[in-house]
C-alpha positions in Angstrom: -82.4 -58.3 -195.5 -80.6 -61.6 -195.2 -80.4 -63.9 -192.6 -76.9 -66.2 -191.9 -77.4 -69.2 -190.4 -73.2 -70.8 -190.3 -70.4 -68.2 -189.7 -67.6 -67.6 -192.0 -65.3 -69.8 -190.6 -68.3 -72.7 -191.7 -67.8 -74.6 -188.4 -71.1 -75.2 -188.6 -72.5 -73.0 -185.3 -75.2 -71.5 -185.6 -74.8 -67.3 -185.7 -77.6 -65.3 -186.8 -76.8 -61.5 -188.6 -79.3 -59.9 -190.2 -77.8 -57.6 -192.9 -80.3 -54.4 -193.4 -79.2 -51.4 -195.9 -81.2 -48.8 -194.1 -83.1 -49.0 -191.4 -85.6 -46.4 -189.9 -86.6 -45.9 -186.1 -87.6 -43.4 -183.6 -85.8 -43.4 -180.4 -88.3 -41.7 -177.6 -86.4 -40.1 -175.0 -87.5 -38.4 -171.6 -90.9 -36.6 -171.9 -92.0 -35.7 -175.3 -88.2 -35.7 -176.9 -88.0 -38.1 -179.5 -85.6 -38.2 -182.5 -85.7 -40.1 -185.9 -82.6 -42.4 -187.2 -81.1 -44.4 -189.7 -78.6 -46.9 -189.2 -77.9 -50.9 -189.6 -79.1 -53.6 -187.3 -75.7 -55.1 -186.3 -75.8 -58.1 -184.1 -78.5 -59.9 -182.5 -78.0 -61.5 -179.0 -80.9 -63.2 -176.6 -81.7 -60.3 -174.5 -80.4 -57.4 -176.3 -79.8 -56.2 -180.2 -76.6 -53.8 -181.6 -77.5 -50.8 -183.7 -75.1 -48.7 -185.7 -76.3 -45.1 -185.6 -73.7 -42.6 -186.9 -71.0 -44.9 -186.8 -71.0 -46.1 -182.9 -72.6 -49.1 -182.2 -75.6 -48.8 -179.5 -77.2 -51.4 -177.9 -81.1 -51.9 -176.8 -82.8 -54.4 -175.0 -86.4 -56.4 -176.6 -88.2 -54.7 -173.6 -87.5 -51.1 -175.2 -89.5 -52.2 -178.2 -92.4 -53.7 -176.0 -92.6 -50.2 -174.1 -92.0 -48.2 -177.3 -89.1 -46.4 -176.4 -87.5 -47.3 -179.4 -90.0 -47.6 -182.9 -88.6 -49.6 -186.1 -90.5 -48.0 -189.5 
């Protein structure tokens, strides 16, 4: 994992990425449903973060890892 702190056009703002292989996590759905991924952590943004899972990008808010709706491994 790899953090960026200047972007590539090195203007000097600040634009965090992280840059993950493989992640693991465990998306818990309505009632007992819940269904185990893979996929790359793809932008991070104040309220919410991007995850690509099976090549769409899907987006999460930090509250959905508070109430466990969504467990990183």
């Amino acid at each position: 994992m790899r953090l960026d702190n200047e972007n590539k056009e090195g203007k000097g703002e600040k634009d965090w990425h992280i840059f993950a292989s493989n992640v693991k996590f465990i998306i818990n759905e309505s009632r007992s449903r819940s269904i185990e991924y893979s996929g790359i952590i793809k932008k991070l943004y104040p309220n919410i973060f991007v995850l690509q899972i099976d090549g769409r990008d899907t987006s999460f808010s930090y509250s959905d890892v508070l109430t466990k709706k969504i467990i990183f491994k």
